[in-house]
Structure formats: C-alpha cells, structure tokens
N, C-alpha and C positions, 0 to 999 in steps of 0.2 A: 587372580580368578575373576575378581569384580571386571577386570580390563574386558578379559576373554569375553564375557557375557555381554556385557557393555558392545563389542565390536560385531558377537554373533547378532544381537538387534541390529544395528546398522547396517548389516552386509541383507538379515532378512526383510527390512524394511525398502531396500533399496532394490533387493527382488520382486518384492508386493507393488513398489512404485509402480518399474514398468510394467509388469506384468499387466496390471490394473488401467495404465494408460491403454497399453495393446489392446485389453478388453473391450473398455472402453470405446477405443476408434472402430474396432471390429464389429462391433454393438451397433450405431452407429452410421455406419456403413451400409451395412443388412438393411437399416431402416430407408434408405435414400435409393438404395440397391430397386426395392421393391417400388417404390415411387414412381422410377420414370417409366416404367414399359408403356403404361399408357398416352406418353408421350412419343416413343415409336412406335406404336401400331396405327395413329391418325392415316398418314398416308397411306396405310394398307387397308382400311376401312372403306376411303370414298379415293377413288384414284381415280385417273383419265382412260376408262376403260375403250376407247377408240385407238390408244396405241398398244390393244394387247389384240390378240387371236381369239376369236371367242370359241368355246368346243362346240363343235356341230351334235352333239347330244343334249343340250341346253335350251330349254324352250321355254314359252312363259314370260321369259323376262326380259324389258326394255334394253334396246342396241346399247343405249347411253349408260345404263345403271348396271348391265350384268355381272361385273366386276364386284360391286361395294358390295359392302354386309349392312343389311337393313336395320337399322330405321336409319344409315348415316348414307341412303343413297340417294337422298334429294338435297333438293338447293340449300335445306338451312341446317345441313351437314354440321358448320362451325358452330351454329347456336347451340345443335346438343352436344356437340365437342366441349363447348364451354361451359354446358350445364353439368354433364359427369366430372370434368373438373369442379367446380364449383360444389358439386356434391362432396367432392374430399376436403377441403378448400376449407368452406364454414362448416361444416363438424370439427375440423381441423381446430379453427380457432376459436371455437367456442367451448371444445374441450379442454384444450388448453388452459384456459383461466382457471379450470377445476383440477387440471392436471397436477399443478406446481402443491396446489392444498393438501393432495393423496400423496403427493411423492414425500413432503415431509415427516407424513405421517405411520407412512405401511416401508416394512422393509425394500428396501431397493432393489432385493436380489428377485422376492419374488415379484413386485414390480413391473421391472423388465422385463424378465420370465414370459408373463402372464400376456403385455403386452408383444412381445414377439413373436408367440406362438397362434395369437388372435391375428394379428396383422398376416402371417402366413398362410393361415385359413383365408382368409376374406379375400388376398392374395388372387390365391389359386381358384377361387370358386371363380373371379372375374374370367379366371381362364377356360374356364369349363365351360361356359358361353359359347365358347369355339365349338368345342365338343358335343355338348347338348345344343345346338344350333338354336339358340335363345336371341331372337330380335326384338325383345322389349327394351325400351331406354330405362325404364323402371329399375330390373334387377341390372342394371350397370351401376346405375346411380345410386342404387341403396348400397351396395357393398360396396361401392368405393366411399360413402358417406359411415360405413361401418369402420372400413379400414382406417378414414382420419381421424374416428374418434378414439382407437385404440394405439393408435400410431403418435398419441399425444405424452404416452407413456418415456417416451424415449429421451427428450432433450433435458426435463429437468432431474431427470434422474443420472443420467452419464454426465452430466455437469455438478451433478454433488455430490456421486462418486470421484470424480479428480480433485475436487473439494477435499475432499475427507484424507486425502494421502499426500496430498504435495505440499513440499515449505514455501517458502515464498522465495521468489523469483522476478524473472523478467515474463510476465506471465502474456502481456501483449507477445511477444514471440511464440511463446510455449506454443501456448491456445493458437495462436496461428498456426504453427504448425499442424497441432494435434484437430483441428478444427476442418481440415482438407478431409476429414472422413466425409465430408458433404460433398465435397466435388468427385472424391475420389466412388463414392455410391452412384454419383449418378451417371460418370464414366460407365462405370461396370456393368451398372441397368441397361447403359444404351448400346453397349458391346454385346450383352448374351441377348437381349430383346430383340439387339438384329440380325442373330442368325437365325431365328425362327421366322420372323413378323413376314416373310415371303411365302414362306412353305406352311407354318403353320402357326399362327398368331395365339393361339393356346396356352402353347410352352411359352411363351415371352412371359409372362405371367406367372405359369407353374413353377418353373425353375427359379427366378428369384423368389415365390412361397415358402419352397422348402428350405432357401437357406437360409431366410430372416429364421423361420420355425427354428434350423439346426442350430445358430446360431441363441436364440432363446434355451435350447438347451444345455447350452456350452455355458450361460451366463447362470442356468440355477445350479450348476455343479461346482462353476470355477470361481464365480465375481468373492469377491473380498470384500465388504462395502468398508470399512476405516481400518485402518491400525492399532482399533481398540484392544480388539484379543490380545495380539503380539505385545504392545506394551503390558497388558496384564501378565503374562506369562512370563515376562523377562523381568517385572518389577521396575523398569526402568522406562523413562520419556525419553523420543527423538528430539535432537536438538534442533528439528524443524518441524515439531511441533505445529505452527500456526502454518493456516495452512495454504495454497497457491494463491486460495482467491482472495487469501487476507488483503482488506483496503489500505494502501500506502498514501501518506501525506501528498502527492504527486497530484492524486485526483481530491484531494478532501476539499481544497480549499473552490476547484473547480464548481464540485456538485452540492457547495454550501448555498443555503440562503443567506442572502447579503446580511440577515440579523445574526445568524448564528455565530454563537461565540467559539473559536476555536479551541479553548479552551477544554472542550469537550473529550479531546483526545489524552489529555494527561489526565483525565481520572480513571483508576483503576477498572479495568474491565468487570460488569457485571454475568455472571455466570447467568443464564437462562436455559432453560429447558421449555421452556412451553415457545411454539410454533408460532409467528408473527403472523398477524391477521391479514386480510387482501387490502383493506382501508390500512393499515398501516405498514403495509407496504407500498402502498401510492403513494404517502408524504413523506416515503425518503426524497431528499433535492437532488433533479436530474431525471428521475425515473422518469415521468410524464414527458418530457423532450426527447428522451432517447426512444421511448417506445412508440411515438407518432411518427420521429424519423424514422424506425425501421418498418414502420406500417407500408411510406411508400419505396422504400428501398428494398422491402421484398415484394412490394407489385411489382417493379422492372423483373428481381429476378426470378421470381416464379413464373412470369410471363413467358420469360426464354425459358424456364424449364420446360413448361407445358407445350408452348408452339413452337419455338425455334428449327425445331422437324420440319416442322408442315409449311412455315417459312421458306425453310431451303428449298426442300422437294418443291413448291410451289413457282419460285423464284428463282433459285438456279438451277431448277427441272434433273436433281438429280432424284434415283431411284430410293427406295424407304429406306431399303439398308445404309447406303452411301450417302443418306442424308443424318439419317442417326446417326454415325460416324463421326461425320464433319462436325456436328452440334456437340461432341466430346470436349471439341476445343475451346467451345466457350466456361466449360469447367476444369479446365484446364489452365487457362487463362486465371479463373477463379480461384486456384491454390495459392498461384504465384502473388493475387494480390489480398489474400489473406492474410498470407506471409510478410507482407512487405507493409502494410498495414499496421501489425503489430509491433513488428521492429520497430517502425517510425515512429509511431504513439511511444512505445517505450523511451526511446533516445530522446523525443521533447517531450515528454508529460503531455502532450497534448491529443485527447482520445477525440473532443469533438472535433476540431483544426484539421486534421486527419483523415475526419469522414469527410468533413465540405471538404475538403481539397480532391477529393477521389471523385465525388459528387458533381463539384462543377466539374471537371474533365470529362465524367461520362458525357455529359449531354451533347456536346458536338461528337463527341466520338458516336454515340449512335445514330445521330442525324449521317456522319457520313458513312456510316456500316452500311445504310440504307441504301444510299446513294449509288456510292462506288464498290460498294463490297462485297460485290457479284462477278464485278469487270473481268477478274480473271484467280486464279488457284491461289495463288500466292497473297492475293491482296486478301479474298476471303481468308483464309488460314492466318495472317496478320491481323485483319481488322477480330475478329472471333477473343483470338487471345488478347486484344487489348480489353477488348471491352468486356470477357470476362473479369479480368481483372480489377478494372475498376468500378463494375457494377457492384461485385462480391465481395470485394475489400471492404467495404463501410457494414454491408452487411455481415459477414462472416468478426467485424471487431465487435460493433456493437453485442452480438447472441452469447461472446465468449469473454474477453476481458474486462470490457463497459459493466457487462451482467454482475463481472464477478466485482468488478469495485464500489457496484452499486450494494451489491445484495450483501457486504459486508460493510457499508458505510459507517462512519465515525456515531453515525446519530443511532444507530443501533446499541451500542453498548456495550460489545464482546457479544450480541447475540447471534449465534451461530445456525440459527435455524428460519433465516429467510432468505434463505439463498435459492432453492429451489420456488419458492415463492416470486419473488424480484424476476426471478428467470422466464417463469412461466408468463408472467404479466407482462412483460417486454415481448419475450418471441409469441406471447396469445395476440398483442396489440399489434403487430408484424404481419400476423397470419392472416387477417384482417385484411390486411393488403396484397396478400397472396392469394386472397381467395377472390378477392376484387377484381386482381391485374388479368387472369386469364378468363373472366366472366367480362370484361370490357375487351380485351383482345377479339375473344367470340361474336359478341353484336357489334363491335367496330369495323372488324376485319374485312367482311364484306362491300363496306365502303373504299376499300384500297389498305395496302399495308403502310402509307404513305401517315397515313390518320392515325393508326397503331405504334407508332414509332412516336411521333408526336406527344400520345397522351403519355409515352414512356419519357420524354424527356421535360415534358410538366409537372412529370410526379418525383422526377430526379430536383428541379430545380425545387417545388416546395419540401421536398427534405432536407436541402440545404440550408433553407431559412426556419427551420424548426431546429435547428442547431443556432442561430445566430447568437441566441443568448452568451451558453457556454463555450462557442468559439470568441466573443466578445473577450472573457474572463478569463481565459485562456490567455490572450491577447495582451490582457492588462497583465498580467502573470508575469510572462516573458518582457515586456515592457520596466518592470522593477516597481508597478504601481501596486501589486499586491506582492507579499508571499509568494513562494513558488518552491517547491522541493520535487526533486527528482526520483519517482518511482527505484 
C-alpha cells in the first residue's frame, strides 16, 4: 500500500513537472510575444513614400512624408524610434531591481496573473493609436514605459517557479532548452505583427494584447507554484526534492572568493525563511561580473531586437513584412545557440569560458554581417543564424543556469529564497544595457549603420573582459591547479 502511494506521488509529481515547465515557457512566451511588434511596425511608420502611389483624394500633406504616421514623418524619425524604445527599456530595468523583491515575496500565481493581464492592456491601448488616430510621441512612450514596468513581473517569477519543482540535473541544457521561450516569443511577435503592420498596424499590437491577457488567465487557473501541497497530501518527499537550480560543486569553486573556505559546503544546510536582502545578494561571488557582462550582452541583443527590421528594410530594401520575416532568423539562430551554450557549460563546468568563447566569435561575425550580409539570400539567412546564435548564447546562459548557480550559492546556506532576488539583479543589471543599446542605435544610426555595428562589437568585446576573472579560474580548474568537479 505504502508502495502504491509512494509511486501515485511520483507519477503525480512528474505530471506537475511538465506540466509547470509547459506553463512556464507559454508564460513566457506571451511576454516576448508582446514585445516585438513595435519592432515591426518602424518600417510602416516612416517609409520611402516616393515608391508608393499616392491617392488623388489626399491633400494637405508633403509629396515626401504622405505615407508616415506623424510625429515619425520627419528626419529624426530614428531619435523618437529610440526614444519609445527607450521608454520600455528604463522602466524596464529599473523595475526590475524591485521586481525580484515582490516576486519573493507575494504569491507567484497571482504575480504573474497580475502582471499579464496589465502588460495586455498597455499592449493593446499602443494599438488604438492606430484607431483613435493619436500622433503624440507622449501617449506611445508612456504606455510602452507602462508596459516595461509591469512586464518586469515575468522573469523572476517563471524562473522560481521551475525552481520550486525540478531535481537537479544537467540544468545548463534544461534552461537551454526551456529558455528558447525568448526566441520562440519574438518569432511569433514578428510573424502575427506582420500580417497586419501593412494593412493595419493596430492589430499588430491588439492581437498579441490579448493573448499575453489569455495567457495571464490560464496562469491564475492552472500555475502550481511547488510541490508543496502534493507532498502534504501523500505524507511522503520526492527523491528530487532539491531543486533544478540547486548549486553543484562544478561552479562553487568558480564563483568563490579566493579567501573563502570551502569548507562551507559540508556544514549542514541552514533552513531560512526570511527573503535575502538586495545588499546581500550583491556579495554573493560572481554576481557583480555576470550581471555587467550581461548588461553589454543584452545591448547587442536588444539592439537586434528593436532595429534589425528597419535595418533590413533599410539595407536590403525589402518590404516591412518581408523584413520582419527575415529578422525571425536571427532568433532562430538564437535557440540553437542557447542550446548549445548550455550543453557546453554543462560537459566542462565552465559557465564563464563558455560565454567569452561565443563573445569573441560574435564580433567578427558582426562586423562581417555588415559587410557582406546583404550580398545575396542565402548568405543573409546564413550570416542572421550565425550571429543569432552567438549573440544569444552567452545571453540566454547567463539569465538561466549562471542565475540559477548563483542564486543558490554555497555562501547562502540551504537559503532558498534568493533566487528570485540574484535573478532580478543580473537580468535588472542586463536591462541597463537593453535599454542603452537601442537608445545609441537611434542617435548613432543616422551617422551610417557602419557606426552601429561598431559600437555593437565594443560592447561584445568589453563583455568579454568582464568575464576574465572567472574564465581565469576556470582555466586554473581544468589545468589541475585548483579543484574542479563536474556539475
């Protein structure tokens, strides 16, 4: 009888698993989903209106400018392109750092909830701009500075939800895997964004509203946040109990202070309940390196999130749809080298090694994206999938496995409640550079794109050397001059 019971948890725990990853990615998703449209409708804003037909009923308005939608129909078009980014961008990450605080603290389910269904609204109202024929740059930039601050809800909560249910693992793969809800949202933003952004730029917007909203609904019916209940009801612990993002000796000795004793690891975990402070979550060892590196590691990719559109369409003159399209590819590229990211790290223990190694390779690859990577179909569609791949692999390791070995560090104590915390402060210290990259893209760009590429692979190279330390120690690791165990 004790068996039966015994195997009924395990079969139900292993249903809540996925179930709660699926969640999870879906969750996610919706949020990423909603993100890019404003990244396809640039080109249908300010376009080259001398190669359209203008209707002989249309009067009033400049030969040159009859096309754009006002205020984006003069020359500093990009500036306020960069400014409504920029409006999501720093609310973005300045909510963030408050975000990880709430998330430890307020249930998850509603949380989420709460967040999805605000992100939806502020969404869709961007779209009604279309509708209500509103040409203030003001009400763009405030609701999208609304939507980044409620849109902050999302990361450290769907990362402590997969927390709370998974044993421990090869979690660099997992997280890789399950981590592609990024690329796979902004796919699907740029797919439904551009069947409208021609006909009616409105719905590009509306229609991902409603399903971040639906999907907020889905999460206060269905989310599960731990396996708490279940074990109460059965009387009995899963034998993977600790949980995905538990820190394995692999990185400990990495994200040590050269005083710390390791030692540390063989005393009995101390049970905590009270929630790690923001100051004491900065002196876990390693935080402060990883989160400057991904400060410029998401300026490159937020860059390509926001313009790589208006790039194409610009530069290889295709139409808004068929530029939104083709810009699919570089998150595309971006799953493949999340993926491949995490594997790697996992098979050497080496998380920062990992990132500079993706890092140095981006930079020529972008310089020659630039170059030649117009010349012809095949070579774009090639160059796109490289260098998503290696832009988004240091990024996409860092947000998910890095996070999670930090925010369960040895120097914590079995405390189980900075994980959200660690999280928010890494991807807040990121966003920083997100909100950077397309706010210098916008005043650079008009300089040439020649300049823009540049400042992108400046920010690729000093992220590389914000790792030196711990790819150093890494180094010594595999050398046999320190310790070294395999995740």
């Amino acid at each position: 009888m004790l068996h039966a019971i015994i195997l009924a948890l395990l079969l139900s725990l292993s249903r809540y698993r996925g179930f709660t990853l699926f969640l999870t990615f879906l969750f996610y998703t919706s949020y990423h989903l909603s993100r890019k449209p404003i990244s396809i409708i640039k080109s249908q804003l300010h376009r080259n209106c001398s190669t359209l037909i203008r209707p002989p009923n249309l009067n009033g308005t400049d030969n040159e400018t009859w096309c754009d939608w006002v205020p984006f129909d003069q020359d500093n078009y990009k500036t306020l392109f960069g400014a409504v980014d920029n409006s999501f961008l720093v609310a973005y990450a300045i909510g963030m750092f408050f975000s990880g605080i709430f998330g430890e603290r307020v249930p998850l389910r509603y949380y989420l909830t709460i967040g999805m269904l605000l992100s939806g609204l502020f969404t869709c109202l961007l779209g009604l701009g279309f509708y209500l024929n509103i040409h203030s740059i003001w009400y763009y930039a405030f609701f999208q500075a609304m939507n980044g601050l409620v849109q902050t809800t999302g990361w450290p909560a769907v990362v402590a939800c997969v927390g709370n249910w998974f044993g421990k693992g090869k979690r660099g793969f997992i997280m890789g895997v399950w981590n592609s809800h990024t690329s796979v949202g902004n796919i699907l933003g740029s797919l439904i964004a551009g069947v409208f952004v021609s006909s009616a730029w409105g719905m590009s917007f509306i229609v991902p509203g409603i399903i971040i909203a639906s999907t907020g609904v889905l999460c206060f019916f269905f989310l599960v946040e731990s396996e708490t209940m279940l074990i109460v009801v059965y009387g009995q612990e899963d034998n993977e109990k600790e949980p995905l993002l538990q820190n394995s000796s692999s990185n400990e000795e990495i994200f040590s202070s050269p005083g710390q004793s390791n030692s540390i690891s063989s005393e009995p975990a101390e049970e905590h309940t009270k929630a790690i402070s923001f100051c004491g979550a900065l002196r876990i060892p390693g935080v402060m390196e990883f989160s400057l590196c991904l400060l410029f590691a998401k300026l490159v990719s937020y860059t390509f999130l926001y313009w790589l559109p208006l790039y194409i369409a610009n530069v290889a003159h295709f139409d808004p749809k068929e530029a939104g399209d083709m810009s699919t590819l570089f998150d595309v590229g971006g799953i493949v080298g999340g993926i491949v990211a995490g594997l790697v790290s996992d098979q050497t223990g080496g998380r920062a090694s990992t990132c500079c190694v993706m890092l140095i390779l981006a930079a020529p690859m972008l310089f020659l994206y630039n170059h030649i990577g117009q010349h012809s179909l095949a070579t774009t569609i090639g160059m796109l999938l490289v260098c998503g791949a290696l832009v988004n692999g240091p990024y996409a390791l860092i947000t998910t496995a890095v996070s999670a070995d930090l925010g369960t560090h040895e120097s914590l104590r079995g405390n189980s409640r900075a994980l959200s915390t660690v999280t928010a402060i890494i991807d807040g210290t990121g966003s920083i550079g997100a909100a950077l990259g397309p706010l210098l893209a916008g005043l650079i760009s008009p300089t040439g794109w020649n300049n823009v590429f540049f400042m992108l692979i400046t920010a690729d190279i000093l992220a590389c050397l914000l790792l030196s330390r711990l790819v150093y120690k890494e180094v010594r690791g595999w050398c046999g001059h320190s310790p070294r165990h395999r995740g």
